[in-house]
C-alpha positions in Angstrom: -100.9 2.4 159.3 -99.7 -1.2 158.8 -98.8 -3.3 156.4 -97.4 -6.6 155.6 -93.5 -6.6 155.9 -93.2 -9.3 153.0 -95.0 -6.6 151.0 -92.2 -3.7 152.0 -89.5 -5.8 151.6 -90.8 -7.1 148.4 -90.5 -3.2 147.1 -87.5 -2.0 148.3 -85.7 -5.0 146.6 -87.6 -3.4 143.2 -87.3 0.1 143.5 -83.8 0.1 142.0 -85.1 -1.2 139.0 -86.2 2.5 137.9 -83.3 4.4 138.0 -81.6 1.2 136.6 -83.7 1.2 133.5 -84.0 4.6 132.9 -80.0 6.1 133.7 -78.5 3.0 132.2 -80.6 2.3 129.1 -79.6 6.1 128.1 -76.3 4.5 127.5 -77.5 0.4 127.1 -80.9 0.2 126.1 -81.1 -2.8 126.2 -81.6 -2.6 129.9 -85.4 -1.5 128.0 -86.4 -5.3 128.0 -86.3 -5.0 131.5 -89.5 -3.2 130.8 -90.6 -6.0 128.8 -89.7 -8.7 131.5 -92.1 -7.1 134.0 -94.7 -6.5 131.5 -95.1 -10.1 130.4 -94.9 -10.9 134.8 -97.5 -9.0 135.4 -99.7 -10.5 132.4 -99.1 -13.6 133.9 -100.0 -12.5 137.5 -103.0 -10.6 136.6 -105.1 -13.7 135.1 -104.7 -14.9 138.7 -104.4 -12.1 140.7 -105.9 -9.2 139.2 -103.7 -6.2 140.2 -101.6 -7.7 142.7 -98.8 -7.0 140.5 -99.2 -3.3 140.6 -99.3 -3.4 144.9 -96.4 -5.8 145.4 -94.1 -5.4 142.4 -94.0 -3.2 140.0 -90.8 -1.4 140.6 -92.4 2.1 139.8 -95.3 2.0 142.2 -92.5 0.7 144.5 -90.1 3.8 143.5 -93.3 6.0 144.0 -94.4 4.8 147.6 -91.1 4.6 148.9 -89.2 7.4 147.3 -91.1 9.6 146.2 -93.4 9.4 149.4 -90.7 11.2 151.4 -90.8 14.2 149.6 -94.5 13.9 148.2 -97.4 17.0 149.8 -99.8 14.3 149.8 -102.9 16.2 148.8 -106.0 14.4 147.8 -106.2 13.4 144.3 -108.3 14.8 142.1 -111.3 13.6 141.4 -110.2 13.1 137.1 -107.4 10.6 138.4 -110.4 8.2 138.8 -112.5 9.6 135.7 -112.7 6.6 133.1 -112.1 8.9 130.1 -109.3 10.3 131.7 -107.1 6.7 132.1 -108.8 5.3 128.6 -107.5 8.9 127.2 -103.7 8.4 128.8 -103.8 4.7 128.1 -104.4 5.7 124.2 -101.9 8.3 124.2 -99.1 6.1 125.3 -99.8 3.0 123.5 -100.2 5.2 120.4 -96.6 6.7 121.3 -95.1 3.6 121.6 -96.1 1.5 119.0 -94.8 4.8 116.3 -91.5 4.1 118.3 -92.0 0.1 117.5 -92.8 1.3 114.5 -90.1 3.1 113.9 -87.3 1.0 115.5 -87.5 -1.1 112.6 -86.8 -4.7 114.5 -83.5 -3.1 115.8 -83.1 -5.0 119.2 -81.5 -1.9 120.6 -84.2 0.3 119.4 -86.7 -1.5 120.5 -85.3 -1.4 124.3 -84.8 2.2 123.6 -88.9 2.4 123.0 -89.3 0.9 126.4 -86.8 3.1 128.3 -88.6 6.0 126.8 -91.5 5.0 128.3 -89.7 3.8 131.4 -89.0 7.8 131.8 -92.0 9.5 130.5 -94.2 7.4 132.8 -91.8 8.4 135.5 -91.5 12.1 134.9 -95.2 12.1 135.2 -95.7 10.2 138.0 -93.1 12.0 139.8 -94.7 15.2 138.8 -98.2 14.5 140.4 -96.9 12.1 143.1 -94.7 15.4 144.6 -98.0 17.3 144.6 -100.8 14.7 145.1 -100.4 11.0 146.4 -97.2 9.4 146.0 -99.3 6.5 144.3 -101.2 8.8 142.3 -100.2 8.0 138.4 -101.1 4.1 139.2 -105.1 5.2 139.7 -104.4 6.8 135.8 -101.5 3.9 134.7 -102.6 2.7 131.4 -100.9 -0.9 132.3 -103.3 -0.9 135.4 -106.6 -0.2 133.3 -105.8 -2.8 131.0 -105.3 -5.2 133.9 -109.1 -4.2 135.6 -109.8 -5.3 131.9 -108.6 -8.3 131.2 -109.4 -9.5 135.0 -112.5 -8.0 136.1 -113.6 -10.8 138.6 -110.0 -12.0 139.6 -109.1 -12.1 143.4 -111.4 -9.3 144.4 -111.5 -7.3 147.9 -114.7 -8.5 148.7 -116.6 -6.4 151.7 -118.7 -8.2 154.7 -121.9 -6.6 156.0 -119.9 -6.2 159.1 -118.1 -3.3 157.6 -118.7 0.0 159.6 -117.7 2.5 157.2 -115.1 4.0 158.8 -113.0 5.3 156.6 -109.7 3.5 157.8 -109.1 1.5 154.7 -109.6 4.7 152.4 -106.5 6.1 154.6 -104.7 3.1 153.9 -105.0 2.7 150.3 -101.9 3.7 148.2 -104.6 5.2 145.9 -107.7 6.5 147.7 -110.2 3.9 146.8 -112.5 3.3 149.7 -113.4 0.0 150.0 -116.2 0.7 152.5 -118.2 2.2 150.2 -118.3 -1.2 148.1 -120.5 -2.8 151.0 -123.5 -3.0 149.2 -121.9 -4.4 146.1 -120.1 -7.0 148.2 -116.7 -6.1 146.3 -114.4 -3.6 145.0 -114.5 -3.4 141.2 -110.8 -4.5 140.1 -109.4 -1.7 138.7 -110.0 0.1 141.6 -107.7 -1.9 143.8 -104.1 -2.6 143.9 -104.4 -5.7 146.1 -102.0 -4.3 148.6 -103.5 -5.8 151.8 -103.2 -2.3 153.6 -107.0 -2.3 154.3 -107.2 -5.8 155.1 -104.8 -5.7 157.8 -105.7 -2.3 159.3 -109.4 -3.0 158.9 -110.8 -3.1 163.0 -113.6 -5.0 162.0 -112.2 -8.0 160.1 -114.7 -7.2 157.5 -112.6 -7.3 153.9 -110.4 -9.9 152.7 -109.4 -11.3 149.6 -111.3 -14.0 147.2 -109.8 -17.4 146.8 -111.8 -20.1 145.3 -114.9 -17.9 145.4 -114.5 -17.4 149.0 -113.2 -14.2 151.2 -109.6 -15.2 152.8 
């Protein structure tokens, strides 16, 4: 499949971010407001971009379709990865987790990165623990940062889909996390949370038929 070399260069120059954060904040954790840095980015991205952050630079989904892909068995996801209650389940669990560690850390600066390394590595024992077995991308269909972002930017540079789409099933191969944008075409787009705005559908689409919104207009 293609995809856009800006995009793959883009990752490999973040995937060293993860092991950064997670080995060296066990001894400097400070390198936790790393964590930080990239959550207030992709803030910022998202009211423009929707999730474009999660398909061109968060350093984990980078890690996890670089990296991980290599050793990953690929198997379909399952069908709870998408399930709403599921992600609004995870995403309470984890921000429950982390604000008793804010809690807890008392305004210690080194605590506080310490909180954000932890979650650094929890999030990245579990996605390295269903990314061997099922896509390589499959904890950022379930990433509690990426169903807040559908939420906070539910109409923001959307895939839309022309009538000219054939249904053929080649962006669903493409996508990092098995949505299908095909079967959007009556709807016209692909709700947000459902897409990474990666490209990879765009440019291996044969019919020309999806594209991205920019000033209320497919690109």
């Amino acid at each position: 499949m293609k995809e856009k070399r800006s995009r793959k260069i883009t990752q490999w120059f973040m995937v060293p971010l993860v092991p950064l954060v997670i080995a060296g904040g066990y001894f400097w954790p400070h390198l936790g407001y790393i964590a930080v840095a990239m959550m207030l980015l992709m803030l910022m991205l998202t009211r423009f971009r929707g999730r474009f952050y999660c398909g061109w630079i968060c350093a984990m989904g980078a890690f996890h379709e670089r990296v991980l892909s290599l050793a990953s068995r690929n198997k379909k996801m399952l069908p709870v990865f998408k399930a709403k209650w599921f992600r609004w389940l995870l995403f309470a669990m984890m921000m429950g987790l982390l604000a008793m560690r804010l809690i807890a850390a008392e305004g210690d600066p080194a605590e506080i990165g310490a909180a954000f390394v932890m979650m650094w590595t929890l999030s990245t024992g579990l996605a390295i623990f269903i990314g061997l077995i099922w896509k390589p991308r499959s904890w950022c269909a379930v990433c509690p940062m990426a169903t807040f972002q559908g939420v906070i930017a539910p109409s923001n540079y959307l895939l839309r889909v022309a009538p000219s789409c054939k249904e053929c099933g080649i962006c669903r191969k493409s996508c990092p996390i098995e949505t299908n944008p095909g079967s959007f075409k009556t709807q016209g787009f692909v709700n947000s949370g459902d897409c990474l705005r990666c490209g990879n559908c765009v440019v291996n689409c044969p019919t020309k038929s999806l594209g991205f919104q920019r000033s209320g207009q497919p690109s």
